[in-house]
Backbone as ProteinMPNN parsed JSONL, in Angstrom:
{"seq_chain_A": "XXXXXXXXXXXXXXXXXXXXXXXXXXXXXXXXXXXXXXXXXXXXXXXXXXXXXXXXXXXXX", "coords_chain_A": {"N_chain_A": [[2.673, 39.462, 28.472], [0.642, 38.341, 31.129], [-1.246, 40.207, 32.873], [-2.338, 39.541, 35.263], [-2.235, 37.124, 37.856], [-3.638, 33.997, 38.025], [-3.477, 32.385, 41.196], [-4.069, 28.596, 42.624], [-2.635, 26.948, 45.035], [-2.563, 27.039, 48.14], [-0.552, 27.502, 50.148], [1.643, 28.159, 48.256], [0.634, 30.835, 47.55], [0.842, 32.167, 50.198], [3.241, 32.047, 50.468], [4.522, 33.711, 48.357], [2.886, 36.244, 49.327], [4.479, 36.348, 51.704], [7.011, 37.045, 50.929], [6.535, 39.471, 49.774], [4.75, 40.367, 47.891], [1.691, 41.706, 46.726], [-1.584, 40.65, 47.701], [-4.391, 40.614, 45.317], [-6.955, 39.877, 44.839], [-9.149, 37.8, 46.029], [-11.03, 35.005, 44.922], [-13.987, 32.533, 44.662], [-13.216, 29.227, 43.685], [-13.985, 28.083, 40.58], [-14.466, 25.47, 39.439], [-14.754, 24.292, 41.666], [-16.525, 25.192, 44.254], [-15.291, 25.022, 46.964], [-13.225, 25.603, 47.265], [-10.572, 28.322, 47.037], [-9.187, 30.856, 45.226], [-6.334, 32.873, 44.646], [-5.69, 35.893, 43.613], [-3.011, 37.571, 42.032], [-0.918, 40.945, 41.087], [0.255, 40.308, 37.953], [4.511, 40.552, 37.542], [7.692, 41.314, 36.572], [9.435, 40.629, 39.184], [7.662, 38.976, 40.472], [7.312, 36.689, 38.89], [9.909, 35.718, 39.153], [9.869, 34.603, 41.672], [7.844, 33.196, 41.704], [8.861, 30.935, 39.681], [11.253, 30.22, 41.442], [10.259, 29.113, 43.776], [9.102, 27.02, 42.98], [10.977, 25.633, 41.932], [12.416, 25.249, 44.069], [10.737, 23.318, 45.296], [10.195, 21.211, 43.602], [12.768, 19.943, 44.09], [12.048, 19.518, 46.882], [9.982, 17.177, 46.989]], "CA_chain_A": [[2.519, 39.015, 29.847], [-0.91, 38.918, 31.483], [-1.538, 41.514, 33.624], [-2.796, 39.215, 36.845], [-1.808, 35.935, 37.662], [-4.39, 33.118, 39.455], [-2.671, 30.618, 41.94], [-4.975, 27.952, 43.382], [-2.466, 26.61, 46.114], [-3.216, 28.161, 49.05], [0.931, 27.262, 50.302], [1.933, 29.224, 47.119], [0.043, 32.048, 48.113], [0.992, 32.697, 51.824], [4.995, 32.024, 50.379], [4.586, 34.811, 47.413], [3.069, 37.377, 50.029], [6.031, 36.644, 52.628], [7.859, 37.614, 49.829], [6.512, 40.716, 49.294], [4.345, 40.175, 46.786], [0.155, 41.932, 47.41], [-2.922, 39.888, 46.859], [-4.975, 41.37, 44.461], [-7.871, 39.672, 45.606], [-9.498, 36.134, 46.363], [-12.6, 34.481, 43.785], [-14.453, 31.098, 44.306], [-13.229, 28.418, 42.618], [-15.258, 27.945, 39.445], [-15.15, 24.34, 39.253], [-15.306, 23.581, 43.171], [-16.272, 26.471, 45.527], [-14.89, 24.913, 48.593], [-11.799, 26.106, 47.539], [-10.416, 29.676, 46.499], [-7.913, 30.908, 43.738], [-5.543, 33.685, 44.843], [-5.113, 36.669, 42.273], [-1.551, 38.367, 42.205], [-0.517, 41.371, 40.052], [1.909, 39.499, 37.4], [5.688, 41.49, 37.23], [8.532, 40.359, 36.677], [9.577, 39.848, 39.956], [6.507, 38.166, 40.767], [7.52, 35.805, 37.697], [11.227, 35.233, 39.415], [9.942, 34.565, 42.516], [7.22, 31.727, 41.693], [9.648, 30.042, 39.483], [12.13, 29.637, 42.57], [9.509, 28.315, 45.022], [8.378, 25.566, 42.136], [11.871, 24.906, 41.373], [12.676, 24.547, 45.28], [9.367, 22.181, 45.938], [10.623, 19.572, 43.047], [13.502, 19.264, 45.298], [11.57, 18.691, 48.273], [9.339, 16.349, 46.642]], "C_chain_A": [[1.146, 39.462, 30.342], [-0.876, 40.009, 32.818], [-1.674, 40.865, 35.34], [-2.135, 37.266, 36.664], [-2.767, 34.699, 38.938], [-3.079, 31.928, 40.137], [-4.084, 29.964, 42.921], [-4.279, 27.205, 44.397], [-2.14, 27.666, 46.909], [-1.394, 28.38, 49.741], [1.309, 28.187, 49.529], [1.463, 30.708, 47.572], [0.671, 32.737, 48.905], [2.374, 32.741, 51.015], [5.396, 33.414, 49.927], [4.21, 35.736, 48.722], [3.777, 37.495, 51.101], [6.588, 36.755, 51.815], [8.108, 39.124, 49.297], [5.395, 41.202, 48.904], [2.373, 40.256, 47.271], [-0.574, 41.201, 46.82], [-4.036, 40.532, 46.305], [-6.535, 41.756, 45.008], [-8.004, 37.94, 45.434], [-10.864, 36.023, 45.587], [-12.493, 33.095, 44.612], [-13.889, 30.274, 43.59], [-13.871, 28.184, 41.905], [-15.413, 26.599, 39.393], [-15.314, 23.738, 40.704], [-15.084, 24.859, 44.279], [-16.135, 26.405, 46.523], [-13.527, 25.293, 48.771], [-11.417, 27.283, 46.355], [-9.297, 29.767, 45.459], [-7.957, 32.354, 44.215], [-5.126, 34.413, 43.737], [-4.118, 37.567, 42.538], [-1.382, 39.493, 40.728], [1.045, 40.711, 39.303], [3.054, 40.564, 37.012], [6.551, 40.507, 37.217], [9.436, 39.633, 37.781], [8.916, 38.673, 40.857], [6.966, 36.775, 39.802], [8.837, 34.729, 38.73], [10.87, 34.268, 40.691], [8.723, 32.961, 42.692], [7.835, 31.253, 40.455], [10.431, 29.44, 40.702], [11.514, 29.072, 43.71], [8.972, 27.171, 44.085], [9.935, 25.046, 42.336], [12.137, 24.174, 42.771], [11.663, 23.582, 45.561], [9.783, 21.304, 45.103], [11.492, 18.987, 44.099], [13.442, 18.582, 46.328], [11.273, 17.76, 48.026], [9.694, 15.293, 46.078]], "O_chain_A": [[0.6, 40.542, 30.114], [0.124, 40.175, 33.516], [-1.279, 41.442, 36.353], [-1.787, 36.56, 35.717], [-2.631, 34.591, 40.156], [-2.257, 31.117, 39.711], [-4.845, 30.596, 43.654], [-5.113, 26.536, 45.006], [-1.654, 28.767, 46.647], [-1.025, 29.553, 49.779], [1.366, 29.285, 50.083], [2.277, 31.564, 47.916], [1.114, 33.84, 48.584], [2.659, 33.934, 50.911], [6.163, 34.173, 50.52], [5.222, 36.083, 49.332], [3.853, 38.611, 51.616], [7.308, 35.822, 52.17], [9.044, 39.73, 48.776], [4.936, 42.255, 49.346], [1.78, 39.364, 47.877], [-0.465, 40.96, 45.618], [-4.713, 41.104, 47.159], [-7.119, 42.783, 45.353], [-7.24, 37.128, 44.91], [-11.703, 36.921, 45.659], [-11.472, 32.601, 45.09], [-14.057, 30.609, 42.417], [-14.926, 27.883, 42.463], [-16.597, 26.282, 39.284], [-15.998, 22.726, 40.855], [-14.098, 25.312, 44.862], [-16.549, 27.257, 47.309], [-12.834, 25.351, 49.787], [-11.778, 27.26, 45.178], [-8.663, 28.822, 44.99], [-8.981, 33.033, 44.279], [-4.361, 33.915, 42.911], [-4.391, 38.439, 43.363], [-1.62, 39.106, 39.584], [2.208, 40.624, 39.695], [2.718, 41.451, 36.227], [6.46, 39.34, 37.598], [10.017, 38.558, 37.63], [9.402, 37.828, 41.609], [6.816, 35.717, 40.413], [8.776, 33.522, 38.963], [11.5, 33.215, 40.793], [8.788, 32.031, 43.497], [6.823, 31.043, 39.785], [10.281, 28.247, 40.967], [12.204, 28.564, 44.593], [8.309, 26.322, 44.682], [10.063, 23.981, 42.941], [12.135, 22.947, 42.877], [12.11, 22.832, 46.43], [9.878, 20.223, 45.685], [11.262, 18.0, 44.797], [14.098, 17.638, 46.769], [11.959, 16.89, 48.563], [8.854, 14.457, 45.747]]}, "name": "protein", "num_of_chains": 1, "seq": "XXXXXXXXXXXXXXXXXXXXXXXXXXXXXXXXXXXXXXXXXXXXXXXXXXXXXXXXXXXXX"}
C-alpha cells in the first residue's frame, strides 16, 4: 500500500476530510495548473471510506 494517496476531485476531497480524514498537503496539477491534486495519508480507513463515496456517486449518477 502506498504510503499517500493523490485525489484530483476537489468534491472527493472536502467529503474525505468531513470524514475525518487530514490533508497532507495540496501540489499543482502537473498536466494543467489551474487545477490542484489533494494529497491524503493512505490507511486503511482512508481506503474504506473512498470506496463508499465512489460506490455511493455511481448510484447518484
Amino acid at each position: 500500500m502506498n504510503k499517500y494517496k493523490d485525489i484530483h476531485a476537489k468534491f472527493l476531497a472536502e467529503e474525505l476530510q468531513m470524514r475525518g480524514h487530514a490533508l497532507f498537503k495540496v501540489v499543482p496539477n502537473r498536466k494543467n495548473t489551474d487545477y490542484k491534486v489533494y494529497v491524503f495519508r493512505n490507511t486503511p480507513e482512508f481506503d474504506n471510506d473512498l470506496t463508499e463515496i465512489n460506490k455511493r456517486r455511481k448510484l447518484i449518477v
